[in-house]
N, C-alpha and C positions, 0 to 999 in steps of 0.2 A: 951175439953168437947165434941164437933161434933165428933171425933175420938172414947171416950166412947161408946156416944149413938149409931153412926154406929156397935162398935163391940156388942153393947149389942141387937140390929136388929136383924145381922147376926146369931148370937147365939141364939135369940127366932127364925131365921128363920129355921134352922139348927135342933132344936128341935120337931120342928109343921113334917119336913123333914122326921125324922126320926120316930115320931110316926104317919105317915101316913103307909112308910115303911110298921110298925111292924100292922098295921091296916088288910095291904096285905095278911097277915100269916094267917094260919088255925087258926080259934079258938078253934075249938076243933077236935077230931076223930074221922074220920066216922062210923058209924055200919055198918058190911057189913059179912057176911058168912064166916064161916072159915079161919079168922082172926083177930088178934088186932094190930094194928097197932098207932101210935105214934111218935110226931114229938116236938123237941126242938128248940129254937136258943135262945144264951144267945147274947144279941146284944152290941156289942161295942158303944162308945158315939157319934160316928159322924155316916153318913148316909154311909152305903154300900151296896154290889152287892150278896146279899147271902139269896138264894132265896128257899124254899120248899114249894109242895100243893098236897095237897089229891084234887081228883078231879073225881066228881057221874059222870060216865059216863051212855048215853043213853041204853048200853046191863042192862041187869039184874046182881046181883053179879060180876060184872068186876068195877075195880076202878082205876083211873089214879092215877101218882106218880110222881112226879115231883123235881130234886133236881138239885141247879144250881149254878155258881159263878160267878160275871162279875169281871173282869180284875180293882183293885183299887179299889178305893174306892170313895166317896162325892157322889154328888146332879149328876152327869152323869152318875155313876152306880147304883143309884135309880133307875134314871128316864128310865134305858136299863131292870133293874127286872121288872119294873111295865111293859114298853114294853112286857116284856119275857112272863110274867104271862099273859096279856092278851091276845097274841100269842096261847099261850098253850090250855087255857079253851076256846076257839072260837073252835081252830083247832080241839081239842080231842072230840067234842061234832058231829062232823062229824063221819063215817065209817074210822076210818086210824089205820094204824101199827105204832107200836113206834116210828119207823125209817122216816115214812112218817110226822110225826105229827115233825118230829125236819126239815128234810127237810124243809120244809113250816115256819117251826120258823126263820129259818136260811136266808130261801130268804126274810122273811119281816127286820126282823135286821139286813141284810144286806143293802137294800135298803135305810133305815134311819138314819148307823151309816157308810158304806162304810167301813169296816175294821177298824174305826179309835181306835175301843175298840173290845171286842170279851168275851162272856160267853162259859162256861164249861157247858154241862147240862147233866142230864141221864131224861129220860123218858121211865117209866116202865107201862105194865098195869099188875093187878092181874084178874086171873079168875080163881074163885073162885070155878066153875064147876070142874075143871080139876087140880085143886090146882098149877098152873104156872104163874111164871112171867114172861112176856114179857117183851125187852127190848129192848132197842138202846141207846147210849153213842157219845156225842159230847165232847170228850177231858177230861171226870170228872176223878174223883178219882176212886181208886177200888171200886169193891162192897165185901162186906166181909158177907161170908156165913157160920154162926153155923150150922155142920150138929148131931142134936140130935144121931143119931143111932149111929155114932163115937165119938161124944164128939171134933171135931175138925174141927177150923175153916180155912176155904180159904176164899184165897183171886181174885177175877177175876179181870185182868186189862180188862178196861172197852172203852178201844180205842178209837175209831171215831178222829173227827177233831171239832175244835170249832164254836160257833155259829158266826157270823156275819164279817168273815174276808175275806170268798170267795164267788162269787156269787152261786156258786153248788159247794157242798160236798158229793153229791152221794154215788161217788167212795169210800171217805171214812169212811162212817155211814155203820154200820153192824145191824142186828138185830139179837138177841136170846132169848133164853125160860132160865128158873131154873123150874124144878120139886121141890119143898117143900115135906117136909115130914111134922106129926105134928110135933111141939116144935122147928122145924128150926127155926134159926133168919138169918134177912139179916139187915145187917148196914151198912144205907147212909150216907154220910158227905160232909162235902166242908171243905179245907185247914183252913178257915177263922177265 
């Protein structure tokens, strides 16, 4: 009977876990100047590491972009997204580049988890002035770009190194732009 009620704790705890999680997630899309923009995650039952955020940044028509994956899955790769996320929206609300804003992610989750886990992340901005994405790539997935005027899609591997396994990643964080045309689409994901 103490064996039940333990598993049936765990399992309300596990639940409370995961709809904090999903709490984390955009509610909705932002409005922002020449674009639409839009985010899913269909979430598995237990608590994991898979992380996306529109994020108002302080320029005018520029908007943060955030897409991530921590290494596993429970209550330790919660607890490194909710880290991550609140990493991101501190950092991005300063003057920083894509690349600088994961830097900075990267030396606080390193600090807290010592290598012992490690997230994937892209951090992009949109400016909306000059129709570009900024970007920079800790170890995620491609970015894949519909270009309207050809009807075909690429793919960019999207490089760097991951968050929180070295103390500086510098060397291996890059930054780059996309010129957007209208009707281009660009699709983020995590493996998860």
């Amino acid at each position: 009977v103490k064996s039940m009620v333990e598993q049936e704790r765990l399992k309300q705890e596990l639940e409370l876990g995961r709809e904090i999680q999903m709490a984390l997630l955009p509610k909705e899309s932002p409005q922002i100047s020449n674009l639409s923009i839009s985010g899913l995650m269909l979430p598995a039952k237990e608590i994991g590491g898979d992380y996306y955020d529109f994020i108002t940044l302080p320029k005018e028509d520029e908007l943060g972009i955030a897409i991530g994956d921590v290494s596993g899955k429970g209550v330790a790769a919660g607890l490194l997204m909710a880290m991550a996320k609140t990493a991101i929206h501190t950092l991005s609300q300063e003057d920083r580049t894509p690349k600088q804003v994961l830097l900075r992610t990267n030396s606080i989750l390193y600090q807290h988890i010592g290598g012992q886990k490690f997230m994937t992340m892209l951090y992009l901005i949109w400016k909306s002035k000059t129709k570009t994405l900024a970007y920079s790539s800790a170890g995620h997935e491609h970015i894949l770009v519909y270009h309207s005027s050809t009807q075909e899609i690429e793919a960019i591997i999207s490089g760097g190194f991951m968050l929180g396994m070295l103390p500086d990643i510098d060397t291996y964080l890059e930054e780059h732009s996309l010129n957007l045309a209208p009707k281009d689409k660009v699709l983020l994901y995590t493996d998860g």
